[in-house]
KEPA-595809 format. One record per atom (N, C-alpha, C, CB): residue in three letters; x, y, z; atom name. Coordinates in pm, whole numbers, plus 50000, padded with zeros to 5 digits. Glycine has a CB too. Layout:
// KEPA-595809
PT Ala X Y Z CA;
...
END
This chain:
// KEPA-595809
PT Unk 21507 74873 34980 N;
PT Unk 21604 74980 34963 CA;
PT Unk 21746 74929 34986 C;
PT Unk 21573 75095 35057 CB;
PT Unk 21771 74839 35111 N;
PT Unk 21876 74784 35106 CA;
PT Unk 21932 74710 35045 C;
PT Unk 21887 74756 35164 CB;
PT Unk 21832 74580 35001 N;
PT Unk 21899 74500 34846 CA;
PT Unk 21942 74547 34732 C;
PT Unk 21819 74425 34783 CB;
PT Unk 21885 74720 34718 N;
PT Unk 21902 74769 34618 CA;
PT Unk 22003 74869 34630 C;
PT Unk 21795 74804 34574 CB;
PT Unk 22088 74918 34732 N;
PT Unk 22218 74977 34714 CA;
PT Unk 22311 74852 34710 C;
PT Unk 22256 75084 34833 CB;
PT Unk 22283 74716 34794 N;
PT Unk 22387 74617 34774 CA;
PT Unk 22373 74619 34640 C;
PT Unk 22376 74476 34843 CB;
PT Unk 22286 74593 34561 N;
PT Unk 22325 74512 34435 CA;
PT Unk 22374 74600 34379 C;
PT Unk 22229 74442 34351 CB;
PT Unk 22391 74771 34370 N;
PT Unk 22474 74869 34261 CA;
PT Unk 22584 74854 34374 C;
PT Unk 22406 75057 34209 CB;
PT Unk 22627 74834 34445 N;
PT Unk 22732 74798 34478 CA;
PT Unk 22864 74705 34432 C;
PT Unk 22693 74774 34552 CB;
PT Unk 22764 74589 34406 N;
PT Unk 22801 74467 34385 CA;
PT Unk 22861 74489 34258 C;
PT Unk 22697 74366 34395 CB;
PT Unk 22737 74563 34155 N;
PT Unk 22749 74553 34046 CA;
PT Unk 22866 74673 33964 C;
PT Unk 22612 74552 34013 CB;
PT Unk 22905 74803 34052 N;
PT Unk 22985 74826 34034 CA;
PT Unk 23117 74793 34057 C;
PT Unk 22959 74881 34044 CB;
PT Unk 23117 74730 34169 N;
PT Unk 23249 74645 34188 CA;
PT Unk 23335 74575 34091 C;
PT Unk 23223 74551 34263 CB;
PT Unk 23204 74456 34060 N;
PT Unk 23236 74403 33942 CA;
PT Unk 23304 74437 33834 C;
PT Unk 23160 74381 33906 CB;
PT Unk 23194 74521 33759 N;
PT Unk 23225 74601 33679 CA;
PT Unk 23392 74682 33650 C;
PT Unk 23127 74676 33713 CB;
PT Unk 23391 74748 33784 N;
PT Unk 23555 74785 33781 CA;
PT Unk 23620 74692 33767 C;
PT Unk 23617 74845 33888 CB;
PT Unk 23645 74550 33834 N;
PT Unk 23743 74455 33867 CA;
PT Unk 23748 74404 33718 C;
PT Unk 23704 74343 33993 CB;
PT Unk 23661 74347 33642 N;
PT Unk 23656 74312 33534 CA;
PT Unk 23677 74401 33462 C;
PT Unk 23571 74258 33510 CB;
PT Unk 23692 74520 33440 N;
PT Unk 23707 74596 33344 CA;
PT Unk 23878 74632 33324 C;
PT Unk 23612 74714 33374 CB;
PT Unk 23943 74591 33418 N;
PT Unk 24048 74607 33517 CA;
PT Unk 24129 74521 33382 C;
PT Unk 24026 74532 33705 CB;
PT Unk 24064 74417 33400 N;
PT Unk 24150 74289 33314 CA;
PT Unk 24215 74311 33162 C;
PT Unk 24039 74160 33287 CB;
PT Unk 24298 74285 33124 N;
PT Unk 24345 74324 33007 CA;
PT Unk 24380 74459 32969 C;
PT Unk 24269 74286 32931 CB;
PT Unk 24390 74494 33118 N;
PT Unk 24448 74674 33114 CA;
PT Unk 24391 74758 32979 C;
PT Unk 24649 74683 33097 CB;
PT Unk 24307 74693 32897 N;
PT Unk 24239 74798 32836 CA;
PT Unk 24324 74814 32714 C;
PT Unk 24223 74927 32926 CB;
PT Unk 24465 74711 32685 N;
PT Unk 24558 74736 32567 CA;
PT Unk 24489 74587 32475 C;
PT Unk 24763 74733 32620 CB;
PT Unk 24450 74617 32378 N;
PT Unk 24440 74495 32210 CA;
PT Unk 24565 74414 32248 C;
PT Unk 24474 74590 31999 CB;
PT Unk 24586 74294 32237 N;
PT Unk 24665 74195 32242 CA;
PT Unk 24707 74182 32109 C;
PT Unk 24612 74084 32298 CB;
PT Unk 24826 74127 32109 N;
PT Unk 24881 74111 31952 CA;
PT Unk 24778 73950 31894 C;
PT Unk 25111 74075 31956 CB;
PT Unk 24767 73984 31762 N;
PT Unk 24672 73827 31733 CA;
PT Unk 24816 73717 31701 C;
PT Unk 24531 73840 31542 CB;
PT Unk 24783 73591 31727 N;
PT Unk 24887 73504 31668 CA;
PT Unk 24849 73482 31554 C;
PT Unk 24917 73385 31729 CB;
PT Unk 24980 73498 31468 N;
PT Unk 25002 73446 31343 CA;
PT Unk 24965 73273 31297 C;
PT Unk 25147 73478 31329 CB;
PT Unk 24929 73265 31191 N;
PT Unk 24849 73144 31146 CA;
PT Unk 25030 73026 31192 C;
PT Unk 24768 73165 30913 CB;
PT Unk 24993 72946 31282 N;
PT Unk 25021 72867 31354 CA;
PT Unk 25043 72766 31273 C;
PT Unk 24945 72855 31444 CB;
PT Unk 25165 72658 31275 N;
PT Unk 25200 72541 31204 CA;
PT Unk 25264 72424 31289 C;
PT Unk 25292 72581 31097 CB;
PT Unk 25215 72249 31300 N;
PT Unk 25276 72176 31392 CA;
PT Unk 25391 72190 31363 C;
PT Unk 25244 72054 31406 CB;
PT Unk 25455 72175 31495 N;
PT Unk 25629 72178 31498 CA;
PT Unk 25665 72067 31554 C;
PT Unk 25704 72295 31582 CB;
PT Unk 25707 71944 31534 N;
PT Unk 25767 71889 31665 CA;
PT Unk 25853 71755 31594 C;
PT Unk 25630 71840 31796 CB;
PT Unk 25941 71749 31667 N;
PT Unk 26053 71664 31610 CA;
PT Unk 26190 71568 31759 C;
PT Unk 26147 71810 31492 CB;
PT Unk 26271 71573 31669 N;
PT Unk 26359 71460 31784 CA;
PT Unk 26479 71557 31819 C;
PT Unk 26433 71280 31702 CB;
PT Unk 26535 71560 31971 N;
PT Unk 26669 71608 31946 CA;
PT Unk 26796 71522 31987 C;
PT Unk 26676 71732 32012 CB;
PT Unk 26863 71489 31952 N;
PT Unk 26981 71405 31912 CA;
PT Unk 27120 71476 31933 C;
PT Unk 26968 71365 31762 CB;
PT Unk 27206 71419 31992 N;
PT Unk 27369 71411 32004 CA;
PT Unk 27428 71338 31961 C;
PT Unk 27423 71401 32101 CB;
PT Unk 27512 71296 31830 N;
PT Unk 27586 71173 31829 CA;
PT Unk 27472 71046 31765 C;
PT Unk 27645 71144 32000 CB;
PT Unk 27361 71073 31726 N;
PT Unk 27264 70978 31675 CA;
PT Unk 27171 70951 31798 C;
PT Unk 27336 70842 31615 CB;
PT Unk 27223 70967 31922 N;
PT Unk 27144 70936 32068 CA;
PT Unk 27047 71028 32098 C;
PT Unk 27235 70937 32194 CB;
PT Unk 26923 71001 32150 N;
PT Unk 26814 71090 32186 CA;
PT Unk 26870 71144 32322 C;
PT Unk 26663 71014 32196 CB;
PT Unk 26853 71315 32347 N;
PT Unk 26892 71412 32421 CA;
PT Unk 26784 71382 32518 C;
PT Unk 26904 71551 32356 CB;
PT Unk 26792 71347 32658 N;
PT Unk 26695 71331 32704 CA;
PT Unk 26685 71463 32846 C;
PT Unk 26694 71174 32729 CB;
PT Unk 26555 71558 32862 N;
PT Unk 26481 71648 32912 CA;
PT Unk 26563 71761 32870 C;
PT Unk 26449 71633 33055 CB;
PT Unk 26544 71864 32937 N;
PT Unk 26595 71995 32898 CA;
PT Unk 26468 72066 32806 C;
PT Unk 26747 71975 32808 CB;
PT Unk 26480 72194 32771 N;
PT Unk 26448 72281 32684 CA;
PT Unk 26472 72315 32579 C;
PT Unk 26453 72343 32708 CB;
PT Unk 26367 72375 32467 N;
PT Unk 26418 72439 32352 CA;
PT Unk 26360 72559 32361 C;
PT Unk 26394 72375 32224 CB;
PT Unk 26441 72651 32274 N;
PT Unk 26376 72796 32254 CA;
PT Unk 26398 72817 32089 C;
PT Unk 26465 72931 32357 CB;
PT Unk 26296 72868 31998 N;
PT Unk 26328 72867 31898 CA;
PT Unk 26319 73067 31890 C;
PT Unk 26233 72751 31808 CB;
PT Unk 26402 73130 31825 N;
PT Unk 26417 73217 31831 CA;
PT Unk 26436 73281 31653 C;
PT Unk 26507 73215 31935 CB;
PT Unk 26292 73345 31646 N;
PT Unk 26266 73375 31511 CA;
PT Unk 26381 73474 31469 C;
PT Unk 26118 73435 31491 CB;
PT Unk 26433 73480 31349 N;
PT Unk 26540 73588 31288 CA;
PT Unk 26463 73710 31211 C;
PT Unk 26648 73508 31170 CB;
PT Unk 26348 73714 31236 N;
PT Unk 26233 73839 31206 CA;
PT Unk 26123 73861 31309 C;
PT Unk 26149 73810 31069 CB;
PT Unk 26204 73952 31378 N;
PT Unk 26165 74034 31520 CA;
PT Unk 26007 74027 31501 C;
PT Unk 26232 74219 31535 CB;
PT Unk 25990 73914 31647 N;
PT Unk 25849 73906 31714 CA;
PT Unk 25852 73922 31849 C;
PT Unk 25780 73782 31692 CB;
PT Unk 25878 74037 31889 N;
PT Unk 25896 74008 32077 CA;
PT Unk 25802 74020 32079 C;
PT Unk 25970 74087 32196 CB;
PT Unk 25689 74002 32097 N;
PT Unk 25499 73944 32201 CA;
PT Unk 25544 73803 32208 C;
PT Unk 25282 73952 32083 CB;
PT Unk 25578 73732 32132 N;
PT Unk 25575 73604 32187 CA;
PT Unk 25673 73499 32177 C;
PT Unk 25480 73556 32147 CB;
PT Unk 25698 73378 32260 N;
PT Unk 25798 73310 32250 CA;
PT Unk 25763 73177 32184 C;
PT Unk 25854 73302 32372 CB;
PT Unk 25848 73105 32168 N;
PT Unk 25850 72996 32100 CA;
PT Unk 25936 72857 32123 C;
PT Unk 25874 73045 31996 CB;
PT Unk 25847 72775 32249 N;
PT Unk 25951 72744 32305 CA;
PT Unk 25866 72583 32306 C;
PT Unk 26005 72841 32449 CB;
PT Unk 25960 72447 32348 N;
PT Unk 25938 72346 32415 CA;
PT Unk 26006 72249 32484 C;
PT Unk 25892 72306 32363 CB;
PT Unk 25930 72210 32614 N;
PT Unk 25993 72072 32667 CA;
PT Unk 26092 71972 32564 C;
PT Unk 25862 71980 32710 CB;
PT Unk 26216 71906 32624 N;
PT Unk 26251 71807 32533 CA;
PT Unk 26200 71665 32678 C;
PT Unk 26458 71829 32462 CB;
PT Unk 26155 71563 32605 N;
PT Unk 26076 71472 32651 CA;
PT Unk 26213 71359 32680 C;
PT Unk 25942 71432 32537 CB;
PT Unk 26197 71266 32791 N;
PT Unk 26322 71205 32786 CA;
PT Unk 26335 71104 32677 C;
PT Unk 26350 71146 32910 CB;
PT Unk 26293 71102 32606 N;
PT Unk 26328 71017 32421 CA;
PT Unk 26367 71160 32395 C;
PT Unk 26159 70927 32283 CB;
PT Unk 26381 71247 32361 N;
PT Unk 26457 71373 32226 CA;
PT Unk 26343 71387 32221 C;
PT Unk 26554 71345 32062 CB;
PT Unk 26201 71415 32218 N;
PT Unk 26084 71456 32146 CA;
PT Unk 26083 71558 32210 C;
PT Unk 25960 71381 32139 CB;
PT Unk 26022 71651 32105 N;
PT Unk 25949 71756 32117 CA;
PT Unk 25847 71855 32052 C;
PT Unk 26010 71797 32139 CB;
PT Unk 25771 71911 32126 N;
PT Unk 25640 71954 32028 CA;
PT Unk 25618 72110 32092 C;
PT Unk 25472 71832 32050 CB;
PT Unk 25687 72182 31958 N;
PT Unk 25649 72332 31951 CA;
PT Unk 25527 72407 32023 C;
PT Unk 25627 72356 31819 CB;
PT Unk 25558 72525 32101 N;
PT Unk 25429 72575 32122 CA;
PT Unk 25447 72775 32122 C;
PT Unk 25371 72493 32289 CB;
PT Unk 25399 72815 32094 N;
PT Unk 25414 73006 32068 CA;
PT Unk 25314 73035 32198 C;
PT Unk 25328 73094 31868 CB;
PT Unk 25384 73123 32306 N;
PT Unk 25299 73179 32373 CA;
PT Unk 25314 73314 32318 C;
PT Unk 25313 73158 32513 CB;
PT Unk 25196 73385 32419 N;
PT Unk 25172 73550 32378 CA;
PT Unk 25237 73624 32516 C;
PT Unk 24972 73600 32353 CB;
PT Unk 25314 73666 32529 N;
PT Unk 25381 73747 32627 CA;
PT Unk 25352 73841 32670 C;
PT Unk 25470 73776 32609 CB;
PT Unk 25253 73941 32661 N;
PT Unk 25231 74085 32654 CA;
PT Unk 25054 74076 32726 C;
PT Unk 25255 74157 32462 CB;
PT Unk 25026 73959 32814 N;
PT Unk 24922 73943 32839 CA;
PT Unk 24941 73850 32957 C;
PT Unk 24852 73910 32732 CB;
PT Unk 24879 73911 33105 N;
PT Unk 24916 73833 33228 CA;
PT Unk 24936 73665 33244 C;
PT Unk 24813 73869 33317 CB;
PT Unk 24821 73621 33140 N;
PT Unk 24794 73518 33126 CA;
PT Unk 24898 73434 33027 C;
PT Unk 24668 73529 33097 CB;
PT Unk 24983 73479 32976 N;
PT Unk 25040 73384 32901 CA;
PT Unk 24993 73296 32812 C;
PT Unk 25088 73327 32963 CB;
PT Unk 24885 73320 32721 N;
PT Unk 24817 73274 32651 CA;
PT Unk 24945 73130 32568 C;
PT Unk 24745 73410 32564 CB;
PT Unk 24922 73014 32582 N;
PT Unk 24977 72934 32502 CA;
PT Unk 24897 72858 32315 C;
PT Unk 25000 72832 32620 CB;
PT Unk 24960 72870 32266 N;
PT Unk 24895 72732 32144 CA;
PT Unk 24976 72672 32081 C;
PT Unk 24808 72767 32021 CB;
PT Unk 24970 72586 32047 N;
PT Unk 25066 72480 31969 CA;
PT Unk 25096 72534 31827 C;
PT Unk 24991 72324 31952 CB;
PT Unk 25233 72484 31797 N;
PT Unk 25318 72499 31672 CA;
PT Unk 25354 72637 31671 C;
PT Unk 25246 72458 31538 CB;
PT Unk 25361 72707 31557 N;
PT Unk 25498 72822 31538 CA;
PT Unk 25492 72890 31399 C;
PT Unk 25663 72740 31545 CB;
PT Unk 25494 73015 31359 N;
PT Unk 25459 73070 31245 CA;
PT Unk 25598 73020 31149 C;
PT Unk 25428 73242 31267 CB;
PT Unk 25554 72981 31022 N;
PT Unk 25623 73001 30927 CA;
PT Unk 25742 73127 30928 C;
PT Unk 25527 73011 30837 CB;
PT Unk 25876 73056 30912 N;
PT Unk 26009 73150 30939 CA;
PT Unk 26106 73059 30966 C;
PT Unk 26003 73258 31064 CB;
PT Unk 26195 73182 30935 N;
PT Unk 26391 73110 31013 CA;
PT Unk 26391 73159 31112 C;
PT Unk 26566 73156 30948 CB;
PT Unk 26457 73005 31193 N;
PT Unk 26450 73047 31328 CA;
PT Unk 26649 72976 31370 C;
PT Unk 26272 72951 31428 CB;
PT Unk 26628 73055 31509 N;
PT Unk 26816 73011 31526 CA;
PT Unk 26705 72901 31676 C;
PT Unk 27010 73220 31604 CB;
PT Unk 26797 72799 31701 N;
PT Unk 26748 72730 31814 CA;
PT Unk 26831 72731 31955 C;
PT Unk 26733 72595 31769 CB;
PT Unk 26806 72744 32044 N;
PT Unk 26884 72737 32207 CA;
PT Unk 26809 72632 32255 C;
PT Unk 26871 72883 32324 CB;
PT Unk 26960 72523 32306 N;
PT Unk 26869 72408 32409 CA;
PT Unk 26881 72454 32508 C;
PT Unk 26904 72257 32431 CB;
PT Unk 26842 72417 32651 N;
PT Unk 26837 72436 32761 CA;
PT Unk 26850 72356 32844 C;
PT Unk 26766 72481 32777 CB;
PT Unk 27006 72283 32883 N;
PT Unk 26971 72149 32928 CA;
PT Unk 26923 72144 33057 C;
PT Unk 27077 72061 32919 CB;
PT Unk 26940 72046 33129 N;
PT Unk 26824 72034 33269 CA;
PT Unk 26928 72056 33359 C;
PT Unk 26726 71870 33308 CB;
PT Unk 26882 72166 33445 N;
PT Unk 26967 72217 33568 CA;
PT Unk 26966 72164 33678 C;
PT Unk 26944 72330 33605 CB;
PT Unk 27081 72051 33701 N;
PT Unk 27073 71971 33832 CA;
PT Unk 27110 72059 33932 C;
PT Unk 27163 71845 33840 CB;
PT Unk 27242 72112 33922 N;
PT Unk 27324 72205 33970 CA;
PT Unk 27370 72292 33931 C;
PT Unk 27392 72179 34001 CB;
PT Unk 27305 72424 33994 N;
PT Unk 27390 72561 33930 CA;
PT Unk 27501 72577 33920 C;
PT Unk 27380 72667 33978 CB;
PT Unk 27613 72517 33979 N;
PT Unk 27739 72488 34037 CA;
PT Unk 27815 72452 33925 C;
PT Unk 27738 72383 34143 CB;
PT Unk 27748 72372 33880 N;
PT Unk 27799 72307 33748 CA;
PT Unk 27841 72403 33599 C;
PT Unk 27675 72205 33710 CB;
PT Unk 27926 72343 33547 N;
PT Unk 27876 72441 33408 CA;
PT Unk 27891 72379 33317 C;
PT Unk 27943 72570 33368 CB;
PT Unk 27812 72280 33299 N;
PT Unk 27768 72191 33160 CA;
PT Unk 27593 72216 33175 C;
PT Unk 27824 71981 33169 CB;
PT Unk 27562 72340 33235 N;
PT Unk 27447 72398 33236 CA;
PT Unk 27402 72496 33150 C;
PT Unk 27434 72436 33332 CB;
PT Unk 27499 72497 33086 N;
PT Unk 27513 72677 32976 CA;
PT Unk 27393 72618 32845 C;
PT Unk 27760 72725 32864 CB;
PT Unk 27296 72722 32818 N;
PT Unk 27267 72694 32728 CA;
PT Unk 27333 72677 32571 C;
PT Unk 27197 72749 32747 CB;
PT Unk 27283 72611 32517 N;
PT Unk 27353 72545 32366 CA;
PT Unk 27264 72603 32213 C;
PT Unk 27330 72334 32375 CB;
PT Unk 27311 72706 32145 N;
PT Unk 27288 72747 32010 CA;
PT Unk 27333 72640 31931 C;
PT Unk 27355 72874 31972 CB;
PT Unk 27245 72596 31857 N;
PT Unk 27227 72507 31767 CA;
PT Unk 27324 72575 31672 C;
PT Unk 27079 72480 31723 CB;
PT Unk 27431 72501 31574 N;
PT Unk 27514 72569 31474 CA;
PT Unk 27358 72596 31369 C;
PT Unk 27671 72453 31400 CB;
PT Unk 27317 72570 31318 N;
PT Unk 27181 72508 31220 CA;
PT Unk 27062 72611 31284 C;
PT Unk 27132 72298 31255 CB;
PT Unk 27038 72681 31139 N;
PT Unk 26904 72739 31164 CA;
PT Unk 26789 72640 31117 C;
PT Unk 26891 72879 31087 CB;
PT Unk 26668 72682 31157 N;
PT Unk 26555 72603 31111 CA;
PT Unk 26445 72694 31052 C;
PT Unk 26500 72518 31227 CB;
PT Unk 26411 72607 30921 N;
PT Unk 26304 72685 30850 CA;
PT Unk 26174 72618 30888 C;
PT Unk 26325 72688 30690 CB;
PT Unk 26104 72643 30951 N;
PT Unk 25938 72622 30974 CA;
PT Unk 25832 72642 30858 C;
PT Unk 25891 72725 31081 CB;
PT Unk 25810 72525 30807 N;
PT Unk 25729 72566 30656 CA;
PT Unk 25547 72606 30709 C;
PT Unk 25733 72383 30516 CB;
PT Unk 25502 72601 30624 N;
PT Unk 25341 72640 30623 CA;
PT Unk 25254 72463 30621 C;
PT Unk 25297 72760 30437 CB;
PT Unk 25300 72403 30697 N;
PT Unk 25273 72277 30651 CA;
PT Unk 25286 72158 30830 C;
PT Unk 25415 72244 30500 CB;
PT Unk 25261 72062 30832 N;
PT Unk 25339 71966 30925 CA;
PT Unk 25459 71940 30938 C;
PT Unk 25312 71864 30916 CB;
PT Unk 25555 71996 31028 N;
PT Unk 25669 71989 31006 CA;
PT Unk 25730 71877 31114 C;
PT Unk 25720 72125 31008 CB;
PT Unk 25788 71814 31072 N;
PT Unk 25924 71706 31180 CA;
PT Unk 26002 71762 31143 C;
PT Unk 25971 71537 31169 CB;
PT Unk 26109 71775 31245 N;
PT Unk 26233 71854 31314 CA;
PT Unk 26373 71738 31347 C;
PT Unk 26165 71928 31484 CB;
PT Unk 26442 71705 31281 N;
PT Unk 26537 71658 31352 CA;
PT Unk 26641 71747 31383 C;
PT Unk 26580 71556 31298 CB;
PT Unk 26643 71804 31556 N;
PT Unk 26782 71868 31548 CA;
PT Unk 26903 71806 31590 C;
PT Unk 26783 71977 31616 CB;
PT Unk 27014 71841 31579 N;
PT Unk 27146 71776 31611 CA;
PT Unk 27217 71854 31703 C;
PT Unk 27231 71754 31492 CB;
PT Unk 27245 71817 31805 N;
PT Unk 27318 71911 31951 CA;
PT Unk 27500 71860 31892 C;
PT Unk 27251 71810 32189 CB;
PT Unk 27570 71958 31909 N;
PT Unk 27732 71916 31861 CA;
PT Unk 27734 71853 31984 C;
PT Unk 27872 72043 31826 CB;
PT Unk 27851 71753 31968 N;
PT Unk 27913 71678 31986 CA;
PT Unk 28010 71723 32111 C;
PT Unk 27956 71646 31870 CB;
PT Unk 28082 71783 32089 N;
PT Unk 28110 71907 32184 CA;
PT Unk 28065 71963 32329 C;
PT Unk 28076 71994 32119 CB;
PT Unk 27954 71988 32284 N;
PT Unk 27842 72057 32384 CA;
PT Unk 27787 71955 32497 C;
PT Unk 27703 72108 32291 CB;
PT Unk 27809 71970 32647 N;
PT Unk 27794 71878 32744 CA;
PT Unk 27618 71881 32737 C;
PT Unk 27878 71925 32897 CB;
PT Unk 27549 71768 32790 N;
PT Unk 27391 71745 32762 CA;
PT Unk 27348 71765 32933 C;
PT Unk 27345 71558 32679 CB;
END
């Protein structure tokens, strides 16, 4: 008798806690996904760490579209899903124009060659393997 109120115990517990998850809202699906990844450059020189954000010009707020810059300028696209605790990540980026923001690496808040940097240059993301060369102005502190 006693193993057998623990276990509807147990088993309702469960049940709630897991049922709990995903608050019960459909997640947006990701759009058919394309490699993204390319070099970013100042002056012909590879931009080394910091961030990118690619920021589609046809409204997708569920998810972002963002990546590491690697200390060579590399970088490789990835779309998370926003609207889900977990932050679901996958590689590359739906087909579209996108405007780009770097993000350079924040030694010191103090500083203000910390401001993020809008690329003059939009980028079109084809349906295909894409390399990326972007170009940071000249201008703009790294």
């Amino acid at each position: 008798m006693y193993s057998r109120l623990a276990i509807c115990v147990v088993l309702t517990w469960t049940t709630t806690i897991f049922s709990g998850c995903g608050n019960g809202v459909a997640q947006p699906e990701f759009a058919t996904l394309h490699p993204v990844s390319g070099k970013l450059v100042r002056a012909g020189a590879p931009v080394a760490g910091g961030s990118l954000r690619f920021v589609p010009l046809s409204d997708q707020p569920e998810f972002n579209f963002n990546s590491i810059v690697e200390e060579d300028g590399s970088f490789r696209l990835t779309t998370v899903r926003t609207t889900d605790t977990r932050g679901e990540r996958r590689p590359g980026a739906p087909a579209g124009e996108y405007s780009v923001i770097y993000y350079p690496v924040v030694v010191d808040q103090t500083v203000s060659n910390s401001e993020p940097v809008t690329l003059p240059q939009t980028v079109t993301i084809e349906a295909n393997d894409n390399q990326i060369k972007l170009e940071l102005p000249v201008d703009k502190p790294t």
